[in-house]
PLY file of the C-alpha trace (Angstrom):
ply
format ascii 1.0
element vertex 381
property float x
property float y
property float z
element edge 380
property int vertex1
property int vertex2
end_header
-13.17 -8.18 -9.05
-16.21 -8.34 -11.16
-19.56 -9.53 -9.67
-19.65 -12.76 -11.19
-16.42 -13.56 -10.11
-17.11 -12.76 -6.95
-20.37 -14.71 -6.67
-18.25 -17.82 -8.50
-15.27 -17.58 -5.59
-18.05 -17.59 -3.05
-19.03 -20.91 -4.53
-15.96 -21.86 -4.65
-15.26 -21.65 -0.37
-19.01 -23.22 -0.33
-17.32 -26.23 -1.55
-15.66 -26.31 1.34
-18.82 -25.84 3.37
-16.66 -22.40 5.08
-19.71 -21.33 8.11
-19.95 -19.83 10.86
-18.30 -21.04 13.83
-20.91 -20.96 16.13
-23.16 -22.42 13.30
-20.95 -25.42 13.61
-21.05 -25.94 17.46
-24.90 -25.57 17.14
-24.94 -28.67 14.63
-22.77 -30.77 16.27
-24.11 -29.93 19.58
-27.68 -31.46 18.20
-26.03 -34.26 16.68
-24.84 -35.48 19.70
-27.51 -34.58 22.48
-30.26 -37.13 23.38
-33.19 -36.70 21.55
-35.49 -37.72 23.99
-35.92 -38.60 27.75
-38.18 -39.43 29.98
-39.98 -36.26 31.27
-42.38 -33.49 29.98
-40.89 -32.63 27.14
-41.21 -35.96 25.27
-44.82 -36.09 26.61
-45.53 -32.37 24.58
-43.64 -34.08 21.38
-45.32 -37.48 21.88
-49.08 -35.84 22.21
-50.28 -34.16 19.29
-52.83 -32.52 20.52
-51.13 -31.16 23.74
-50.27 -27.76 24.53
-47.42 -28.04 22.01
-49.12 -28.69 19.28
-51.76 -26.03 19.84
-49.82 -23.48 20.61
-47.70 -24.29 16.76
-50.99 -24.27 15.16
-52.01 -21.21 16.80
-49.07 -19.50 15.61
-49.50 -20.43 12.26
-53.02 -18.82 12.27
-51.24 -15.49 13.57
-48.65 -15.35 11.55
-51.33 -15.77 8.05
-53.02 -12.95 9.91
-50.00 -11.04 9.86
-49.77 -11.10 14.10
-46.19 -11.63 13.64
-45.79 -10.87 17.50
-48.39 -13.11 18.99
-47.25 -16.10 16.40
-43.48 -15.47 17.17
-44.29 -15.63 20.80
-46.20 -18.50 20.48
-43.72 -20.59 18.55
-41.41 -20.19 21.46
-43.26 -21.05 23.98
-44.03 -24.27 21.76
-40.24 -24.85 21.02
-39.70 -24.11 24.97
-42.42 -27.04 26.06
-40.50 -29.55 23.79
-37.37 -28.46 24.57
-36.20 -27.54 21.16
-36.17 -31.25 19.84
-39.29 -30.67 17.18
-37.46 -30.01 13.75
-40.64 -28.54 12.69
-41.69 -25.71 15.24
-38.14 -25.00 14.90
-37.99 -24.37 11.57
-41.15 -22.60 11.93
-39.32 -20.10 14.23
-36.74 -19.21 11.94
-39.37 -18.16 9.38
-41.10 -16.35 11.89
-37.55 -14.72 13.19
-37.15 -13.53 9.40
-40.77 -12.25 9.34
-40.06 -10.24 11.88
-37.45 -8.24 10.82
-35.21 -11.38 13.01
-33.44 -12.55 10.71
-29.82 -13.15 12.30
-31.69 -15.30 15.03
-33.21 -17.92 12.28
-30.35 -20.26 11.13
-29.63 -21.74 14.30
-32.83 -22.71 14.30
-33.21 -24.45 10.85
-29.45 -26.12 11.70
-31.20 -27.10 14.51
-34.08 -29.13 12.94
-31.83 -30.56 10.61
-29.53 -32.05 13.51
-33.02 -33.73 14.27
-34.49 -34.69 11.00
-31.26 -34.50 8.26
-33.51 -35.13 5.39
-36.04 -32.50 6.13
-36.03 -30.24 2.96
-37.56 -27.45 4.64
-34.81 -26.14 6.51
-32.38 -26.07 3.89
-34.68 -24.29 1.77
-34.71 -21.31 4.19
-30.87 -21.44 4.77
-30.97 -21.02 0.91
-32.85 -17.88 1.02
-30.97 -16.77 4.32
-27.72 -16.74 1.94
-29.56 -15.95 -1.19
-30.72 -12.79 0.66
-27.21 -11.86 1.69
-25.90 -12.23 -1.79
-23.56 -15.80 -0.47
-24.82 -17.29 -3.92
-22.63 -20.30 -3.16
-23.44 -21.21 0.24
-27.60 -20.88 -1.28
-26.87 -23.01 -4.07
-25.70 -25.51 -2.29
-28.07 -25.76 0.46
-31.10 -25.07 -2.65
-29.59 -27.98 -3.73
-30.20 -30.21 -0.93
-33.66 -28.67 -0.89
-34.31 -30.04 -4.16
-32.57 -33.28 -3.45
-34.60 -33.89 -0.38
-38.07 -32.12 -1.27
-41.27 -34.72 -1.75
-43.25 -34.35 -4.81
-43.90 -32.04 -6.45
-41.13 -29.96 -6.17
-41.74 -26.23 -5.95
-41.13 -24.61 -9.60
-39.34 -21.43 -8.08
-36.85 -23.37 -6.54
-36.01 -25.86 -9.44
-35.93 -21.90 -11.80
-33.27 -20.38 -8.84
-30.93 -23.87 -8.57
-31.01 -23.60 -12.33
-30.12 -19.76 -12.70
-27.64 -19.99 -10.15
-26.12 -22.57 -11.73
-25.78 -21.18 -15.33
-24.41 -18.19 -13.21
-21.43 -20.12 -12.07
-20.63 -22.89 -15.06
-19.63 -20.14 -17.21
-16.43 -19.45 -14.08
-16.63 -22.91 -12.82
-13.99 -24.50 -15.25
-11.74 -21.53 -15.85
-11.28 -21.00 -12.05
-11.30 -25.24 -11.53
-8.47 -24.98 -13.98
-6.19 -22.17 -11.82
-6.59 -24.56 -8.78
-5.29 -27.06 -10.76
-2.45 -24.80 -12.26
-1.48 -23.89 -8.85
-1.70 -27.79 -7.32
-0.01 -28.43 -10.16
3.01 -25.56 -9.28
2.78 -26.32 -5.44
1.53 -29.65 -4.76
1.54 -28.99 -0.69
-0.97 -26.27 -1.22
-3.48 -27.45 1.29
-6.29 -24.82 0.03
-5.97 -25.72 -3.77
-6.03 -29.72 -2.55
-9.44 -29.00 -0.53
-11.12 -27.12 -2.05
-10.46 -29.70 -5.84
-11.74 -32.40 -3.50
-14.43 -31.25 -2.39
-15.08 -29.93 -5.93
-14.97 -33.41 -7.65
-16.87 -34.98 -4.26
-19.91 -32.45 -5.33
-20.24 -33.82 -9.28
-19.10 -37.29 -9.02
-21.32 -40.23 -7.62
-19.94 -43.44 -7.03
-21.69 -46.31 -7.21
-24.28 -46.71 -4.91
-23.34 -50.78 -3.54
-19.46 -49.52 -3.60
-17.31 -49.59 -0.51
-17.42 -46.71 1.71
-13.99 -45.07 0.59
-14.47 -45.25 -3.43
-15.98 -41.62 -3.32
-12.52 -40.02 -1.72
-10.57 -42.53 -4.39
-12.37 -40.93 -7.44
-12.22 -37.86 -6.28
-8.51 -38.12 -6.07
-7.92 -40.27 -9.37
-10.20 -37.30 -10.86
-7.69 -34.46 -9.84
-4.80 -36.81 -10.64
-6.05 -37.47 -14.60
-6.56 -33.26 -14.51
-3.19 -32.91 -13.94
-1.76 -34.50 -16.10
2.04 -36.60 -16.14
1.76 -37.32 -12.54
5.34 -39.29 -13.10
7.14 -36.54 -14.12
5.79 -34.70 -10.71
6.87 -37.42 -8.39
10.25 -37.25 -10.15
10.27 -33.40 -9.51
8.93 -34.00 -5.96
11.84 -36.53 -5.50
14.57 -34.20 -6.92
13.10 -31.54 -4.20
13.49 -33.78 -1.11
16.86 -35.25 -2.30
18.02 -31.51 -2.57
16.67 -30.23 0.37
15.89 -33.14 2.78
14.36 -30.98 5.69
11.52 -29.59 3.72
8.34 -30.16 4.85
7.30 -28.29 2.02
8.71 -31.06 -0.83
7.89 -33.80 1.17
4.56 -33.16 1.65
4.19 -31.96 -1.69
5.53 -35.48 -3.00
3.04 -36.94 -0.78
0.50 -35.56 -2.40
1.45 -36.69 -6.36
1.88 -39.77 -5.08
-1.64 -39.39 -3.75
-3.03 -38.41 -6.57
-1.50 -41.25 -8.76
-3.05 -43.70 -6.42
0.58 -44.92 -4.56
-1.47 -44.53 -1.17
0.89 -46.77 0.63
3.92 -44.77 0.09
2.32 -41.63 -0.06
1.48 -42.39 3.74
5.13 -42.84 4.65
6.41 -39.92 2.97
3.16 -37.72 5.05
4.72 -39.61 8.48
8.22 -38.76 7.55
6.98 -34.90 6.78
5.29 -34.69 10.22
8.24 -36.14 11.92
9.97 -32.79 10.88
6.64 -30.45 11.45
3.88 -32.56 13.67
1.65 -29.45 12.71
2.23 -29.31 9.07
-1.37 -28.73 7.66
-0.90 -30.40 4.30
1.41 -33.42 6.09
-1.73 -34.07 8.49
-4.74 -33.94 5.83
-2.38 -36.10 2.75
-1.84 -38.63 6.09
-5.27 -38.86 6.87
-6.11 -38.96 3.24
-3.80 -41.73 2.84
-5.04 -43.75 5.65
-8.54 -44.07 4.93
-7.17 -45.30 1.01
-4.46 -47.14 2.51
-7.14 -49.04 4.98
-5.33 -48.07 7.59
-8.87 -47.25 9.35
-7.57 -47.32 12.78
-5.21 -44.63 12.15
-6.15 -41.90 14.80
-5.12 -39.27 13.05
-8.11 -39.54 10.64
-10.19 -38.69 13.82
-8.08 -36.05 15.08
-7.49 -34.36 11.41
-11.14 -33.93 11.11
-11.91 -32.26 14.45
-8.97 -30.01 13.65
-10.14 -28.84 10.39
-13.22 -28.25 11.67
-15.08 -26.58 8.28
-13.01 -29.38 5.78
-16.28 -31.34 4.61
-14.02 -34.28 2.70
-12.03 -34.75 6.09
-15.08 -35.43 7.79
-16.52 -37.52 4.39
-13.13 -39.57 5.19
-13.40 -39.99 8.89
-17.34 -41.11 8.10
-15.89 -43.47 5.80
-13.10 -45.03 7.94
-15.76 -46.19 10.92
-18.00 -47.57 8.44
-15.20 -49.65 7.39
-14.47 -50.19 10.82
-18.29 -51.54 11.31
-19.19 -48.48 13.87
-22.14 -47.50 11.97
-23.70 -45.54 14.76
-20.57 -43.04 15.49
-20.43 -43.12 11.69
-23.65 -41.29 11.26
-23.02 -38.92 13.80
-20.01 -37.65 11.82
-21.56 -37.86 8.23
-24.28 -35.68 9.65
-21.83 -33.08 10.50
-20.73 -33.64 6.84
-23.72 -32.69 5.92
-24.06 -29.62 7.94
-21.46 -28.37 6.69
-22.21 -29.12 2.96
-25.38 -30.51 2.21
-25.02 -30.80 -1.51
-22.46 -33.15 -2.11
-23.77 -36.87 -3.22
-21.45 -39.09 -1.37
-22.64 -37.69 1.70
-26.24 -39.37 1.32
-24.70 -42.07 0.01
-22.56 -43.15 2.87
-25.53 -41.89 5.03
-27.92 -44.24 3.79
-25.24 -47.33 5.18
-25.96 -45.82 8.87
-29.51 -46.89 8.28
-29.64 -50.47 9.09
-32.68 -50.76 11.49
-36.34 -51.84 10.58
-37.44 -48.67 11.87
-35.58 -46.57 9.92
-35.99 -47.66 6.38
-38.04 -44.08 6.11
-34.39 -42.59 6.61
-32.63 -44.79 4.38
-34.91 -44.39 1.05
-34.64 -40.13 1.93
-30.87 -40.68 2.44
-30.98 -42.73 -1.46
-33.06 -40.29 -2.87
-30.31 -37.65 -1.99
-27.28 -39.34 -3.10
-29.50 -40.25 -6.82
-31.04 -36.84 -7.25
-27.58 -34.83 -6.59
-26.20 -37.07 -9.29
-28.63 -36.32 -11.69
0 1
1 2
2 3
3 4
4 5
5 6
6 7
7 8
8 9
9 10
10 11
11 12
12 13
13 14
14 15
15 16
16 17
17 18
18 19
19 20
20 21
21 22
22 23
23 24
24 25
25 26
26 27
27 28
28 29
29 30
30 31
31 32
32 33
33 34
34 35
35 36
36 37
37 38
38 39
39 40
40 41
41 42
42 43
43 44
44 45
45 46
46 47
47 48
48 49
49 50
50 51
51 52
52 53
53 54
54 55
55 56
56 57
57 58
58 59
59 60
60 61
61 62
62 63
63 64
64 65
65 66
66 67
67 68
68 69
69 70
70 71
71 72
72 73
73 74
74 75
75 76
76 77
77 78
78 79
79 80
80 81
81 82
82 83
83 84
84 85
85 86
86 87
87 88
88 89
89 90
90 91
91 92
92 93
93 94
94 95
95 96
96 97
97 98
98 99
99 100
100 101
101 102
102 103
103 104
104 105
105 106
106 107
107 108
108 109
109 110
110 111
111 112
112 113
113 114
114 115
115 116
116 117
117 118
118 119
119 120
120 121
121 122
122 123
123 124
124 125
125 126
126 127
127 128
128 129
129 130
130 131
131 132
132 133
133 134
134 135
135 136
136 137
137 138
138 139
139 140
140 141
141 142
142 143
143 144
144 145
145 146
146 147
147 148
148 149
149 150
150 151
151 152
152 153
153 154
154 155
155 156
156 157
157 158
158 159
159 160
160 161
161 162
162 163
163 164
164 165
165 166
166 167
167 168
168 169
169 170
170 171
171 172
172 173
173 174
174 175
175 176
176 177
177 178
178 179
179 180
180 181
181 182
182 183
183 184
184 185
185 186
186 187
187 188
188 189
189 190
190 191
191 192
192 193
193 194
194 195
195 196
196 197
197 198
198 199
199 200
200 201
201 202
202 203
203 204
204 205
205 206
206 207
207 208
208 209
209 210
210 211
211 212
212 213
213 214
214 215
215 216
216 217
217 218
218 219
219 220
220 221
221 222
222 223
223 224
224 225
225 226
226 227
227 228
228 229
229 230
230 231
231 232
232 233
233 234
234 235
235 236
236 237
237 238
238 239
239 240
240 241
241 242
242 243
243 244
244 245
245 246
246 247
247 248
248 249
249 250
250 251
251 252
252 253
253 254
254 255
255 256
256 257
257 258
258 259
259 260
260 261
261 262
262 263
263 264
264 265
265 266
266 267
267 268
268 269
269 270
270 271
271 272
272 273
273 274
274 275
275 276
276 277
277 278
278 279
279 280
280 281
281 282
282 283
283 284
284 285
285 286
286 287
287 288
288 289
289 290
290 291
291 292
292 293
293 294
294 295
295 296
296 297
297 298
298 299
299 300
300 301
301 302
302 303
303 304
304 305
305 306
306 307
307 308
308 309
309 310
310 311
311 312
312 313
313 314
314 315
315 316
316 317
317 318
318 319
319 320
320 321
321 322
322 323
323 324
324 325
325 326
326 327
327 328
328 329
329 330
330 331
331 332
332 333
333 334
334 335
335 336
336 337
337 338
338 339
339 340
340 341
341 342
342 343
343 344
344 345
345 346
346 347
347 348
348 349
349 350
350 351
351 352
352 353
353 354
354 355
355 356
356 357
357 358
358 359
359 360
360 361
361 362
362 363
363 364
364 365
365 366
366 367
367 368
368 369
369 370
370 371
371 372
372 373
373 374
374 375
375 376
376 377
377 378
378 379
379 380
């Protein structure tokens, strides 16, 4: 395999938002804890000029001095008096990690401050260069992406010149290898990879409207793929000939749950899904077209939306989904706290900021909601 095929495929899985497993538990984990309680540590965050906040602005002295020991050391004994819960000393300590020849120690770090501030360019910035670095051109484009979404004015020039290199890299692939997936959904409509990773694939270009209900990004997405695909009748009719001929196939069922996914019948598409899992409660496809279904079908409640999500634990649009289906269901604050696992896992995808932004509803967090807007507009650009 050439090297720009290779550095398109590896976009390709960062569509999918494919990371490190421990990454993951480390995002969730800080989406979850408390941010603050009562005891020292929310005094050191609280007090700007406490010990804290010397010892970060000691370290930054250092570390332009080039004491990359003493400022390392100092940023975590600052991180330690706060408890981790600054997002920027621990940012700060993944750059310092890297300068040190560290450099495996730094993401959990930056995934760390973004679990406390989500709209914090900074940290997706470095995870850029992390996976820059390592040659993972996709995973860096996408979280240069969100750098650029997210970053205040004025925008550093050298990371508008990479996003826009990278990118001509991978448009002269992107529709030729778009196209296969297609071919191949096309072949095997239960092909639970090819359905993914299209998903998430229209999910990062398209941008619904901003005012529209929480689950019109999933149903352009998949009225996208089904228009790509052409004579969606004639699959159903081939799906249908399949399950009449061989009636225990999980395979052709779920594979005519999916056309009639993609041509918008969500309601039967759901009952075909149940009827698949009925005959393999573990069928991948079966459970992701069901939960898929669902959330169009506004059958919110469905706990297998929930429970599909947490299974696929790296699937970005099953978690976009889930997000969706409690904001239809009004709980707004559980909503956020999967959206922002969304976003860990893909940061570059519109709809995320978009549905993020509803989460903000408070007076004091109107800050949150215009970063969360600015997001979801500049990715659509």
């Amino acid at each position: 395999m050439s090297e720009t095929k290779r550095t398109f495929a590896d976009w390709i899985w960062s569509l999918v938002g494919v990371a490190g497993i421990v990454f993951i538990l480390v995002a969730i984990y800080m989406l979850v804890a408390p941010r603050f309680s009562s005891d020292p540590a929310r005094e050191a965050l609280e007090n700007p000029t406490g010990a804290a906040q010397k010892l970060w602005k000691g370290a930054r002295g250092k570390l332009a001095m080039g004491d990359i020991e003493g400022g390392l050391r100092d940023l975590k004994q600052a991180v330690a008096l706060v408890e981790g819960r600054h997002p920027v000393y621990l940012n700060d300590l993944g750059e310092a990690l890297v300068m040190a020849g560290l450099s495996d120690q730094a993401p959990p770090n930056w995934l760390a401050a973004i679990g406390l501030r989500p709209f914090y360019a900074q940290p997706y910035l470095n995870l850029g260069k992390w996976r820059d670095a390592r040659g993972e051109y996709g995973h860096a484009l996408a979280r240069y992406r969100a750098a650029l979404a997210l970053h205040p004015e004025p925008v550093p020039e050298d990371l508008v010149e990479r996003v826009a290199l990278l990118l001509g890299q991978f448009k002269e692939r992107r529709e030729e290898e778009l196209a296969k997936i297609r071919k191949n959904l096309r072949a095997n409509p239960a092909d639970f990879q090819a359905l993914s990773l299209l998903v998430t694939a229209e999910l990062t270009i398209l941008r619904a409207d901003e005012d529209a209900d929480p689950t019109a990004g999933l149903r352009l997405a998949f009225q996208r793929i089904g228009e790509s695909l052409g004579n969606l009748d004639e699959l159903v009719r081939r799906q249908e000939s399949g399950v009449a001929d061989r009636p225990d196939s999980v395979v052709d069922r779920a594979g005519l749950g999916v056309a009639l996914l993609l041509g918008g019948h969500h309601e039967r598409a759901l009952e075909v899904f149940t009827t698949a899992l009925e005959l393999s409660e573990n069928d991948r496809i079966s459970n992701l077209g069901a939960s898929f279904a669902a959330v169009l079908n506004g059958k919110v409640e469905d706990e297998r939306i929930a429970s599909v999500a947490k299974g696929f634990r790296v699937n970005v649009a099953a978690w976009l989904s889930y997000g969706a289906a409690l904001l239809e269901r009004g709980e707004t604050v559980e909503a956020r706290k999967v959206l922002l696992t969304a976003l860990q896992l893909n940061p570059s995808l519109p709809e995320t900021y978009r549905l993020l932004a509803r989460t903000f509803t408070g007076e004091d967090e109107t800050e949150d909601r215009a970063a969360a807007l600015r997001g979801y507009k500049r990715l659509g650009e």
